[in-house]
C-alpha positions in Angstrom: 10.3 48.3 -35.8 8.1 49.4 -38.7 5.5 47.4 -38.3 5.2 48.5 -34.2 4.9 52.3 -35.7 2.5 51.2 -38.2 0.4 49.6 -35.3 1.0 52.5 -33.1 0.2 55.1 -35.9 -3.1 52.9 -36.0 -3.8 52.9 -33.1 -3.7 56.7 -32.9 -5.8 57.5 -35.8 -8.9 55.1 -34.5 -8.8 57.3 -31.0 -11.6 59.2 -30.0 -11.6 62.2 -27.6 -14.2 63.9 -25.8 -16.9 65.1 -27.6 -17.5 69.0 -25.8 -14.7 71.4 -24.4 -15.1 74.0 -21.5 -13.9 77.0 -22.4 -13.2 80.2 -19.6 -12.1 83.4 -20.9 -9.3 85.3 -20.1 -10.2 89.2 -20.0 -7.4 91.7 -20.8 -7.1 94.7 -18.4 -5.0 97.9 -17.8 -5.6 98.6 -14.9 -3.0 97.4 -12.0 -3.5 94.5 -9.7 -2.4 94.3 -6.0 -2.0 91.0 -4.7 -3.4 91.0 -1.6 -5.6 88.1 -1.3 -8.7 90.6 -2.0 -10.3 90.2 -5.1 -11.4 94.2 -4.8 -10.5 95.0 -8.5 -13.0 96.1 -10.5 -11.9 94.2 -13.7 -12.1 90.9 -11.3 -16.1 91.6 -11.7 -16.2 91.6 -15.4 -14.1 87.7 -15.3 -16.2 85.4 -16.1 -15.4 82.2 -13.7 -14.1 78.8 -14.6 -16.5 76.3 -12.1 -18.9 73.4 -12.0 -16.4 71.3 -10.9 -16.4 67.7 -11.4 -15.3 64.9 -8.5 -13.0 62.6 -9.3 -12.6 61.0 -5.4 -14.9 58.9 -4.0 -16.8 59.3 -7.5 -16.4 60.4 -11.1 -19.9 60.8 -12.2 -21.4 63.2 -9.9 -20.7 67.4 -9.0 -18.4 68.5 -6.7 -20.0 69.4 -2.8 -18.0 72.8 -2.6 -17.1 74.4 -5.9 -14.5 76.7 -7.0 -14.5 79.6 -8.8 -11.2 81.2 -11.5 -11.2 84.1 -13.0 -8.7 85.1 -15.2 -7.0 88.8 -16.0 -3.9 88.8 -17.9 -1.8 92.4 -19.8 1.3 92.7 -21.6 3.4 91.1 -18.8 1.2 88.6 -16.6 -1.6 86.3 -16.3 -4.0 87.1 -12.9 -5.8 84.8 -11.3 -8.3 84.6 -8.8 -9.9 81.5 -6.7 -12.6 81.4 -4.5 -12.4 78.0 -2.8 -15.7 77.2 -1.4 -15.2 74.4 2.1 -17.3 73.1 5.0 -15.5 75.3 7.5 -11.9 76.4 8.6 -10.3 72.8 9.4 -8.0 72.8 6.9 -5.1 70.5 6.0 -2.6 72.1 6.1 1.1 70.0 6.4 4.0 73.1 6.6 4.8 76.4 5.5 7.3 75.3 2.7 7.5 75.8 -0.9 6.8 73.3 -3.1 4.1 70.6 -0.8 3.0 67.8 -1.8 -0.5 67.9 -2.7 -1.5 64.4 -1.9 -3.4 64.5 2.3 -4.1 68.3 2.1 -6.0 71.0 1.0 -5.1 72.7 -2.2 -5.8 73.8 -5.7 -3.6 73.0 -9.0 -3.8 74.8 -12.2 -2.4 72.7 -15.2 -1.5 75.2 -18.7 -1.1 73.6 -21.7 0.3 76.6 -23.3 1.1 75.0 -26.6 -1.9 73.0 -26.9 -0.1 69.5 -27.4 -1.2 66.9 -24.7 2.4 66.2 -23.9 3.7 69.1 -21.5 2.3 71.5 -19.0 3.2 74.1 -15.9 1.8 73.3 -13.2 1.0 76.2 -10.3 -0.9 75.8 -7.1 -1.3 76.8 -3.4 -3.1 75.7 -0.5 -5.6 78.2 2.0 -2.0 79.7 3.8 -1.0 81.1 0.7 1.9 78.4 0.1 2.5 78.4 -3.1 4.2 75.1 -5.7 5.3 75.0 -9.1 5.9 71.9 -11.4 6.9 70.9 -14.9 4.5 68.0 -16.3 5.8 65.9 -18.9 4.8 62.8 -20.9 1.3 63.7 -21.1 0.5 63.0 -17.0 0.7 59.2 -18.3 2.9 58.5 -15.2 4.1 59.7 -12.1 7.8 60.5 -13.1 6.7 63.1 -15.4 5.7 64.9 -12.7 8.9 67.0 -11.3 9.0 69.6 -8.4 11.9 70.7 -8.5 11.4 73.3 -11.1 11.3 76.6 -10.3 10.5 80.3 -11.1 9.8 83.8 -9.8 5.8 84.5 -9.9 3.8 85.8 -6.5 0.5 85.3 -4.7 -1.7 85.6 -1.8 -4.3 84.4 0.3 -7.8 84.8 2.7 -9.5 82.9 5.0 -13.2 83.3 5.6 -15.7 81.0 7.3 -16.9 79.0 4.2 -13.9 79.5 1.9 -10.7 80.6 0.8 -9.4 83.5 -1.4 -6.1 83.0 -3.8 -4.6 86.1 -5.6 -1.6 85.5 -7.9 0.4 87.3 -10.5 2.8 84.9 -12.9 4.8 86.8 -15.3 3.9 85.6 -18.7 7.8 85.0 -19.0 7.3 82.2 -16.4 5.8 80.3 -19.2 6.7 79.7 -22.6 4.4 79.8 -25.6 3.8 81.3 -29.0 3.6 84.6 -30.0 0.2 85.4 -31.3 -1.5 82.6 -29.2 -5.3 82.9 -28.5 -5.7 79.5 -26.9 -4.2 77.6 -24.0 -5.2 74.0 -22.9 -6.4 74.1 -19.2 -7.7 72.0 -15.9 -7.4 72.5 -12.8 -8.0 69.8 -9.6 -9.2 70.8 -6.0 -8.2 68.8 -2.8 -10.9 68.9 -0.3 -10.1 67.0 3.1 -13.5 68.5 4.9 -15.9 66.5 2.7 -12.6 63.7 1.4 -13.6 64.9 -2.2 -10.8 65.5 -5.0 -12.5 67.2 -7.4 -11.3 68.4 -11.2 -12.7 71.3 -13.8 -13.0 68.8 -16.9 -14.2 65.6 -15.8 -11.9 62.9 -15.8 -12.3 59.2 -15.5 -11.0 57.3 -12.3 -9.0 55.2 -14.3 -6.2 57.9 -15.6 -4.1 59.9 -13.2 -5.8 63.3 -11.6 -3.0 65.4 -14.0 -3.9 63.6 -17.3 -3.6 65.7 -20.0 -6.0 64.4 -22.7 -8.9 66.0 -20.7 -8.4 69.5 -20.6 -10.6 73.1 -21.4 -9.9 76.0 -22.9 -8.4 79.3 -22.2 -9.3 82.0 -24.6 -7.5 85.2 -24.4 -9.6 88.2 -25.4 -6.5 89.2 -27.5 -3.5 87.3 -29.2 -0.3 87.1 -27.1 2.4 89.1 -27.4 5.6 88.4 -27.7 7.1 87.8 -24.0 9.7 90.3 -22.8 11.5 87.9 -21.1 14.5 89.4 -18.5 17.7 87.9 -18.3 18.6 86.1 -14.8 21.9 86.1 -12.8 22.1 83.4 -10.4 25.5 83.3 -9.1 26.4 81.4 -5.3 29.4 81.6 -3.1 30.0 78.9 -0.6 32.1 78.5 2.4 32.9 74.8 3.3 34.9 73.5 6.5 35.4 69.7 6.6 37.7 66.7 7.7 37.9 63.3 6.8 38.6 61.2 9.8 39.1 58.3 7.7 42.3 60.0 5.9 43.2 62.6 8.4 43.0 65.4 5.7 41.0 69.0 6.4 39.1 70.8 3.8 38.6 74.7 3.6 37.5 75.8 0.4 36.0 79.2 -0.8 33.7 78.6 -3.7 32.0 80.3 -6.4 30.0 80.5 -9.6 26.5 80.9 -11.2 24.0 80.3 -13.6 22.4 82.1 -16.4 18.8 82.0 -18.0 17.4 83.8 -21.0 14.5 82.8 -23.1 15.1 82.5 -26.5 12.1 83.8 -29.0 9.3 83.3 -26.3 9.4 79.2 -25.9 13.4 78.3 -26.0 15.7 78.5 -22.5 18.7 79.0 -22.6 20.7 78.0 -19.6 24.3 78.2 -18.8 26.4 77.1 -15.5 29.7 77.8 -14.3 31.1 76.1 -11.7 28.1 74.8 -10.3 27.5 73.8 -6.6 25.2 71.4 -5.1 25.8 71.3 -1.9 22.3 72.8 -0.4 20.3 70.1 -2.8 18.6 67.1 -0.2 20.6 64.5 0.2 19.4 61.1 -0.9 17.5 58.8 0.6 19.1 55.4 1.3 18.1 52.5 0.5 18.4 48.4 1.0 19.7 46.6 -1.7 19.7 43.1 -1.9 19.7 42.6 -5.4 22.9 42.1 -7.8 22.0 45.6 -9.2 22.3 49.1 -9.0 19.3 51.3 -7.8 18.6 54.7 -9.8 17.9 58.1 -7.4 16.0 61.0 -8.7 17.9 64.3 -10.0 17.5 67.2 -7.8 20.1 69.8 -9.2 18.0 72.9 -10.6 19.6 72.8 -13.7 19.0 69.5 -14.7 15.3 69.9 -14.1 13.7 72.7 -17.1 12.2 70.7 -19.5 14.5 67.2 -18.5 12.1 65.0 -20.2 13.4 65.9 -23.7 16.6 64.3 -22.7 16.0 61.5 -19.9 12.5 60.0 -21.3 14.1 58.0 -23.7 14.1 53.9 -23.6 12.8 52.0 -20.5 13.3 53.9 -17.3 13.7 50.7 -15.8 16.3 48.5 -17.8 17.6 50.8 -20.8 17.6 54.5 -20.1 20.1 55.9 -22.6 20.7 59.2 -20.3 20.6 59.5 -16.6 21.9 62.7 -16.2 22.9 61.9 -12.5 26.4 60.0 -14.1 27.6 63.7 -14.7 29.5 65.1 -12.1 30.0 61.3 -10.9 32.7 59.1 -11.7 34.8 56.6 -9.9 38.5 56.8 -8.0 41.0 54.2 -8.5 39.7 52.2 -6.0 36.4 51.6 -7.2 34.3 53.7 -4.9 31.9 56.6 -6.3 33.0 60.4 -5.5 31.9 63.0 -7.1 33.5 64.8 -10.2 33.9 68.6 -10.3 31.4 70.2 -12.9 33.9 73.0 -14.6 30.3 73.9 -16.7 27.8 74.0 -19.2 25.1 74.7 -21.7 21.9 74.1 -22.0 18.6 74.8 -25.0 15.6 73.5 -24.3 12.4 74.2 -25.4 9.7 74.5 -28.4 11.1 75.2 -32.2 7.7 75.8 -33.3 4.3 74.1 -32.1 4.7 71.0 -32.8 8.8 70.7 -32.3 11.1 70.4 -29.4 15.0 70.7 -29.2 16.9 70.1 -26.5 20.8 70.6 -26.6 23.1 69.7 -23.3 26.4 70.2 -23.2 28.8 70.3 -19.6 32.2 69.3 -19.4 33.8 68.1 -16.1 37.1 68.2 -14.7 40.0 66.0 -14.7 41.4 64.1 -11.7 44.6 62.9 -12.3 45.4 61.0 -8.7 42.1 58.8 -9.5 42.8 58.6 -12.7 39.6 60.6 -13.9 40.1 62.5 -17.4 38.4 65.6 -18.1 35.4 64.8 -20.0 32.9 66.8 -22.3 28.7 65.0 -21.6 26.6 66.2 -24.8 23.1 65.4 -25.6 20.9 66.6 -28.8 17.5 65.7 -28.4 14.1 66.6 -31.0 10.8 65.6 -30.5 8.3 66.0 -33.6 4.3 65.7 -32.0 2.5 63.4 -34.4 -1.5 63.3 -34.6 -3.3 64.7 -31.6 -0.9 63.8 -28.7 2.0 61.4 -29.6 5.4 62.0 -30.7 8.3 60.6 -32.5 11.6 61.5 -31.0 15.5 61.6 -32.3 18.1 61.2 -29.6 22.0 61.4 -29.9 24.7 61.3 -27.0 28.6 61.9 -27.2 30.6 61.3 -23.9 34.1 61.7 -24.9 37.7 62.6 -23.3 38.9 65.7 -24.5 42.7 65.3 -23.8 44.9 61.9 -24.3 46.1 60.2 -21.2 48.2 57.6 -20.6 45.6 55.5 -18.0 43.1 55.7 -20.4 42.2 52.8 -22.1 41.6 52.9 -25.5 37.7 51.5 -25.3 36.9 54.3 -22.6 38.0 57.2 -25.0 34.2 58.0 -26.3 30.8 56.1 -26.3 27.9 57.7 -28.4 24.4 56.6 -28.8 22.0 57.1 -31.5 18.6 56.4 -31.2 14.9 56.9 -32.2 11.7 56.6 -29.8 8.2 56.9 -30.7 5.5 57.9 -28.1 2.2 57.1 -28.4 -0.7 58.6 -26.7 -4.5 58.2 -27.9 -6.9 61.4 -27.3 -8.9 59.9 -24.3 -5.1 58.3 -23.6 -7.2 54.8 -23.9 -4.3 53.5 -25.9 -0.9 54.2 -25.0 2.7 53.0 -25.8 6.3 53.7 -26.4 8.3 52.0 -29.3 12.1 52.4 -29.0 15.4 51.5 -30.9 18.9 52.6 -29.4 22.6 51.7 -30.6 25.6 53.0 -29.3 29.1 53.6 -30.7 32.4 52.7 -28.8 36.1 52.0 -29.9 36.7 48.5 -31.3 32.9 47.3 -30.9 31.0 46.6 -34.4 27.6 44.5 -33.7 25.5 43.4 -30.6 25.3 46.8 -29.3 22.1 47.9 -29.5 18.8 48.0 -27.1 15.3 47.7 -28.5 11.8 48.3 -26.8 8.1 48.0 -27.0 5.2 48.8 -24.7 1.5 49.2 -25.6 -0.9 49.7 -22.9 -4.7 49.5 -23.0 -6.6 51.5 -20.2 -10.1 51.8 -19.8 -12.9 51.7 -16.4 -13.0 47.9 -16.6 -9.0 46.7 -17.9 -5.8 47.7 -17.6 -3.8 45.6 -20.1 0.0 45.9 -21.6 2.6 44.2 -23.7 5.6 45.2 -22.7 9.1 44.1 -24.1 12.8 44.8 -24.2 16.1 43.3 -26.3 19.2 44.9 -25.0 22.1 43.2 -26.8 25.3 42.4 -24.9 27.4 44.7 -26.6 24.9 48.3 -25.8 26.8 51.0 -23.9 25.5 53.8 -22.6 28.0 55.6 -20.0 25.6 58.3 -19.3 22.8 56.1 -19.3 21.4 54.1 -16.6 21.8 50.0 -17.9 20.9 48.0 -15.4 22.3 44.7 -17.1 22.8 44.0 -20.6 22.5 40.4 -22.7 18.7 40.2 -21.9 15.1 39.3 -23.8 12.7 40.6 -21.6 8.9 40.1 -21.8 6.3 41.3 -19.0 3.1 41.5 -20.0 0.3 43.1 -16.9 -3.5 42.2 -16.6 -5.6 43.9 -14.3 -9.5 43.8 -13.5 -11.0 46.8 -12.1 -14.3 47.1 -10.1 -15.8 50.0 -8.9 -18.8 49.2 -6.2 -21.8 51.0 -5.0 -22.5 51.7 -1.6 -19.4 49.9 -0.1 -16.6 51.1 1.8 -14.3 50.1 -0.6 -14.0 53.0 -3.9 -12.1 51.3 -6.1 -9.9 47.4 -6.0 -8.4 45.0 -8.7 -6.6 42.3 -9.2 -3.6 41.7 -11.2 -0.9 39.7 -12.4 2.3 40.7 -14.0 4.6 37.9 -15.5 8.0 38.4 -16.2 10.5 36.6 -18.0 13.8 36.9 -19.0 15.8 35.1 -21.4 20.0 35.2 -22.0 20.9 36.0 -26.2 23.9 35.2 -25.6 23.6 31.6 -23.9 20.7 30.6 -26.6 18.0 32.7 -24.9 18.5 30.3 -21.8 15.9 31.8 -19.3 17.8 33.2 -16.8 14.9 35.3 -14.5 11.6 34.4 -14.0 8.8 36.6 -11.8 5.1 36.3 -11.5 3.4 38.6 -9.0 -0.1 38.3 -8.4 -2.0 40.5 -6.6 -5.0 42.2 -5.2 -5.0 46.1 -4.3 -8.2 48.0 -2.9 -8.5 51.9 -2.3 -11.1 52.9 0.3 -13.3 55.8 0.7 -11.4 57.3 3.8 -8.5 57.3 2.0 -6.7 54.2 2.9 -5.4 51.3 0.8 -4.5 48.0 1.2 -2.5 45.5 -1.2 -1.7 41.9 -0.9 0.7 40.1 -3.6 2.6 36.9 -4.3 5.6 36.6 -5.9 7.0 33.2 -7.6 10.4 33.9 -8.2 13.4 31.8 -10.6 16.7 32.9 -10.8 19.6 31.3 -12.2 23.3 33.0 -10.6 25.6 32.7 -13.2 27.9 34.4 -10.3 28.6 33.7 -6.5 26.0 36.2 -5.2 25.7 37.0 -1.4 22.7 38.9 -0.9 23.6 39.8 2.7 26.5 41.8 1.9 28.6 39.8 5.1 32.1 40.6 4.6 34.3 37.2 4.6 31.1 35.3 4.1 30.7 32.5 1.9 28.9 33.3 -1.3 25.9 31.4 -2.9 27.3 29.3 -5.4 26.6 30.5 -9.2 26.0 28.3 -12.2 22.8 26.9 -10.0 19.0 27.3 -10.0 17.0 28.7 -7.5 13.0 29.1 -6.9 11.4 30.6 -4.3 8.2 32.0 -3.7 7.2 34.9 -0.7 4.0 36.7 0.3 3.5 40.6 0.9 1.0 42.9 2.6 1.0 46.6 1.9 -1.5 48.7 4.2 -1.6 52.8 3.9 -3.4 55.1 6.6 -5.7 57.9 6.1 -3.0 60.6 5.0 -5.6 63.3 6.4 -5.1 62.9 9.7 -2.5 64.1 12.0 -0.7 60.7 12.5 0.1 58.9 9.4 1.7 55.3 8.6 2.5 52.8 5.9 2.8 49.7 6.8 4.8 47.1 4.6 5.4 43.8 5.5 6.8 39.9 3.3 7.6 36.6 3.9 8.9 33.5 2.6 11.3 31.8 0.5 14.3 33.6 -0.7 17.0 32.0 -3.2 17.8 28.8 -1.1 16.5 30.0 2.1 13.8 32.5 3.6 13.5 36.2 4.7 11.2 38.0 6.3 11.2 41.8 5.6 9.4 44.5 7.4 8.9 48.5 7.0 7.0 50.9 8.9 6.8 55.1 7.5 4.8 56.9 10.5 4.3 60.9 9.9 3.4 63.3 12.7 1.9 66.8 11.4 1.4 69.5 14.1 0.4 71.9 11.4 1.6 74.4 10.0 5.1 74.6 11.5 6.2 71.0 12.0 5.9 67.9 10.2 7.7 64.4 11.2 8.4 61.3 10.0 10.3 57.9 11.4 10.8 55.3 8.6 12.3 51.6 9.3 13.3 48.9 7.4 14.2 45.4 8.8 15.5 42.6 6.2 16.0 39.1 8.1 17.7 36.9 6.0 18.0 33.1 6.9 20.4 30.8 4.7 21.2 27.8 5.4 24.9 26.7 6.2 27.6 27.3 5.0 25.9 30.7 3.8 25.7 33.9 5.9 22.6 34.9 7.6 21.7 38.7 8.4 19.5 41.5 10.3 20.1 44.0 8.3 18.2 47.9 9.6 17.8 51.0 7.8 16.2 53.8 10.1 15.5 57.2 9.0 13.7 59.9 11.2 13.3 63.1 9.3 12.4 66.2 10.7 10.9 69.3 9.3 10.3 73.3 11.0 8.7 76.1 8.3 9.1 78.5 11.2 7.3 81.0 8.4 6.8 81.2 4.2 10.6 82.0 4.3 12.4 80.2 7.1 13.1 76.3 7.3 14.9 74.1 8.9 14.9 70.1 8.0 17.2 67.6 9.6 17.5 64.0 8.2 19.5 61.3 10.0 20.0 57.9 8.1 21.1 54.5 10.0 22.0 51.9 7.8 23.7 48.5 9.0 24.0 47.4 5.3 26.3 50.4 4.6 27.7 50.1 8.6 26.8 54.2 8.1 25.2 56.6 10.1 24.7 60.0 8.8 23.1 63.4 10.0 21.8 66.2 7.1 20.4 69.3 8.9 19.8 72.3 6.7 18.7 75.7 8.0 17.4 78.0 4.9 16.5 81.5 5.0 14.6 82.7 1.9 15.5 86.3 1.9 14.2 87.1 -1.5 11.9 85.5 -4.3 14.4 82.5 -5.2 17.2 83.6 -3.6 18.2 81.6 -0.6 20.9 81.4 2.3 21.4 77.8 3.2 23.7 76.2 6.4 24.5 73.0 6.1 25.8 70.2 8.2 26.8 67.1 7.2 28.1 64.4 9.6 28.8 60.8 8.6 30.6 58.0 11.5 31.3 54.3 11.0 29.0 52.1 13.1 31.4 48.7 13.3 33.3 51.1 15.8 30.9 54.1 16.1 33.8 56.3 14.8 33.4 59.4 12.7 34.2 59.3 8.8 33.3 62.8 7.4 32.1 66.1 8.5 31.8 69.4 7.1 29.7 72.8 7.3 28.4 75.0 4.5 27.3 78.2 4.8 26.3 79.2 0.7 24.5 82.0 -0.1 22.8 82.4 -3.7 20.9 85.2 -5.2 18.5 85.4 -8.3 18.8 88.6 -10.5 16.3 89.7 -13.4 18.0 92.3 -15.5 
């Protein structure tokens, strides 16, 4: 482990970033602003504007067509800005009328604030021409995709104008909304534009095709005409109440409950929050999308609950997302009846700090206890989490990590090993200037009653990234002992190596932007049975991106696994397992093909065949989107899994269709109903949700849910929420 932080440290050191900075200054005013979309203020003349933009799509070495323009006002209790947005004409993209869009197929504008200067985390605020407005918390430098999280949000206000050749954005964000330091004279900035007219995506800094649009290693300056002050932050109320009507067919039982509760949020010294939760309720959050599972494993969802969500990388970006995530913080609030089957665990509350010590520290405390259930045999149980995160050199950072899940009452159905489970563990980060070089270095163990050795997890990954290669080692021991009960462990007992080459081209005058070609071995060996190799997977593949937006991806896969259980993949009740103990190898094709997401109709197209285990399957999935813009959006999304195996094994057609539908009548009224058919579950569900925003952040949500059997077509659950929640600033 030394050595990796000695190479990593290295590694770091011997990075070079960009040789000149932009810089755009931030004027301080008295005078008052009206947000109005009408940049008519006098002190709006004197701001200086951030511009000469830089493309990033089709190209990344020439100016952007239609350039935008920021100026920046800011007094003791917000930062202004105003955008001019120059475009071709008024044919806008524009998908719906709700909060939080997705930037990706539309027109927009995104302003990233690195408000403590490290590389690692920023807040992200953007809007499109109507006015519609998003705010995101970016995490882990904008390395990958998952540190990129929507659900945040907080109380700031803007709005907009159309004219012929461009489009005017006013906003107003309490300096609250952020957190930084007193006395601060500098933020790290970018911003990225999304033009559809002339298929451009252009960025402020210049930034090289091969990182993601939101990297943080390429960023200006903001310079405040005056140091910060220290933030007068107001204390919010959320509280909630929440009618529910409901039956289970299944059981016969009704349900009429009256619910309520709140949370609480206070900054703490200008860059710590503080939030606490009583008695939470989830009920309004999406529900999740299914999926088809034909592995032995479990698959991981995203969080959506609001309070999980502030600054969640300081407790969940620990390990290997994929294989050896120490804390998932979806197990809380989860557990499982005495039965075996998953139902959710009453929250009776909790405490959470999160946030910046100093500049170069984080801390992040969690602490929530849930209830006890004594029918299922369920014990009340307190989930705590201390996180700290120390940056080293210019944008890495070495992190500290200890969990405690532990029953805090004696029962007599508890078993001795199931009283607590800890984990201590320390992860180091790396990330080079340019983010050429990047890596994470990890080593876990846990604690649990009567276990002394083989229970730890251990991980490596170093990445090289340039124009030309993308290159990684990547690496993971998790012994057979590791336990992590609020963690998300897919399997334990494995050696896992898989290593990814890819070779990058970008032609000239071809239809055709950008394409590669890969290959990704993976193999994975068994400690415990003297490192017998128990999975094998090499996918090779080819992916191109075009110029009108569309991509296309072929890959093969040579598959080996050994069962060392009966497996049946189908899922067919009564059916006759594939015997374990045995080899298998198999070897199937793929084709992935996305449309232009510009225009009005939309679709992916996914679609493999070949071998699978000891006989073949052909799968197929289709995601078509309809956007009658700006007050409806559409989408129908199919998966079909045929599964041939030959006798005595079960075959299967296995379906899993979900049309979603979404209405932003206005800024402040949606409706979005998702129905979910799934033949694997034998489940078909309904999820309609009509919200009414009726202040900033405050919300009154109906929701139905409706779930029936499909062997029978009989119902199994349905209920009604009407919950109304309300955000105070006192």
């Amino acid at each position: 482990m030394k050595k990796l932080l000695f190479l990593a440290f290295f590694i770091t050191s011997f990075s070079f970033a960009q040789v000149t900075k932009k810089e755009v200054f931030v004027k301080y005013i008295n005078e008052e602003i009206t947000i109005d979309g009408v940049l008519n203020e006098s002190a709006w003349s004197l701001a200086k504007p951030a511009t000469n933009f830089f493309q990033y799509f089709p190209t990344d070495t020439a100016q952007a067509k239609r350039q935008a323009e920021i100026r920046f006002l800011f007094d003791d209790k917000n930062l202004y800005v105003g955008i001019k947005v120059h475009a071709k004409g008024k044919d806008y993209v524009i998908p719906s009328l709700r909060r939080d869009f997705r930037a990706g197929g539309s027109d927009n504008i995104t302003l990233m604030f690195d408000t403590f200067n490290d590389g690692t985390n920023a807040f992200i605020f953007g809007s499109n021409p109507y006015g519609v407005r998003r705010e995101i918390l970016l995490s882990g430098g904008g390395n990958e995709l998952r540190g990129f999280n929507g659900a945040w949000d907080t109380k700031w206000f803007g709005d907009s104008k159309i004219h012929d050749d461009h489009y005017i954005l006013e906003w107003k964000i309490p300096l609250y909304a952020f957190k930084y330091r007193e006395g601060e004279t500098r933020w790290r900035f970018n911003s990225y534009h999304f033009d559809t007219q002339d298929n451009e995506r252009n960025t402020w800094v210049n930034i090289p095709q091969n990182q993601f649009i939101f990297n943080l290693a390429y960023m200006g300056d903001m310079v405040f005409e005056r140091p910060l002050g220290k933030s007068k932050s107001p204390v919010s109320l959320i509280p909630y109440v929440n009618t529910i009507l409901g039956k289970d067919y299944e059981t016969g039982s009704t349900l009429s409950d009256f619910k309520f509760g709140g949370d609480a949020k206070l900054t703490i010294a200008n860059s710590l929050n503080l939030d606490l939760t009583v008695n939470p309720d989830f009920s309004q959050v999406e529900v999740d999308q299914q999926v088809t599972n034909l592995t032995r494993f479990e698959v991981g969802l995203p969080e959506r609950r609001q309070f999980f969500i502030e600054n969640s990388d300081l407790f969940g970006d620990f390990g290997n997302s994929r294989d050896a995530n120490p804390f998932f913080s979806r197990r809380i609030g989860i557990a499982e009846d005495i039965n075996g089957n998953t139902i959710e665990n009453r929250i009776i509350g909790g405490v959470r700090l999160s946030g910046k010590v100093n500049n170069n520290l984080r801390l992040g405390i969690l602490s929530m206890q849930t209830d006890e259930d004594i029918a299922n045999e369920i014990p009340t149980v307190n989930n705590s989490v201390i996180s700290l995160q120390q940056k080293m050199f210019s944008r890495s950072n070495l992190s500290l990590l200890f969990i405690n899940k532990q029953a805090t009452k004696d029962y007599d159905f508890l078993a001795s090993e199931d009283k607590y489970n800890r984990v201590l563990g320390i992860d180091y980060t790396l990330a080079s200037k340019d983010n050429t070089w990047s890596g994470k270095y990890f080593y876990h163990k846990s604690f649990s009653p009567g276990v002394t050795s083989n229970d730890f997890s251990a991980g490596f990954r170093t990445r090289f990234n340039n124009r030309r290669f993308n290159i990684s080692l990547n690496g993971i021991f998790i012994a057979d002992k590791f336990r992590s009960d609020l963690g998300f462990i897919q399997r334990t007992d494995i050696f896992k190596i898989d290593p990814e080459f890819e070779l990058k081209f970008w032609p000239k005058g071809s239809k055709i932007q950008r394409h590669s070609f890969y290959v990704i071995p993976i193999y994975i060996w068994r400690p415990q049975l003297n490192y017998e190799n128990s999975d094998q997977i090499i996918i090779s593949g080819w992916n191109a991106n075009f110029k009108d937006n569309s991509e296309l991806t072929l890959e093969m896969f040579n598959e080996f696994t050994r069962l060392y259980e009966d497996f049946d993949p189908t899922g067919t009740d009564g059916a006759i397992p594939l015997p374990g103990n045995q080899n298998y190898h198999y070897t199937s094709f793929s084709a992935i093909f996305r449309s232009d997401q510009r225009k009005k109709i939309s679709y992916r197209l996914e679609s493999s065949v070949g071998a699978f285990f000891n006989g073949n399957k052909y799968s197929f999935f289709t995601s078509v989107n309809l956007r009658l813009q700006p007050y409806f959006t559409g989408s129908f999304e199919l998966t079909y899994d045929k599964i041939d195996l030959p006798g005595p094994y079960p075959d299967a057609s296995i379906w899993l269709v979900g049309p979603r539908l979404d209405f932003t009548f206005s800024k402040n009224i949606f409706w979005a109903t998702f129905l979910q058919y799934s033949t694997q579950r034998e489940n078909f569900s309904i999820n309609t949700r009509l919200q009414w925003r009726v202040a900033p952040l405050s919300d009154l949500f109906l929701v139905y849910n409706d779930n029936y059997a499909t062997d029978v077509f009989s119902p199994r659950f349905r209920s009604i929420n009407l919950k109304f929640t309300y955000w105070f600033n006192i």
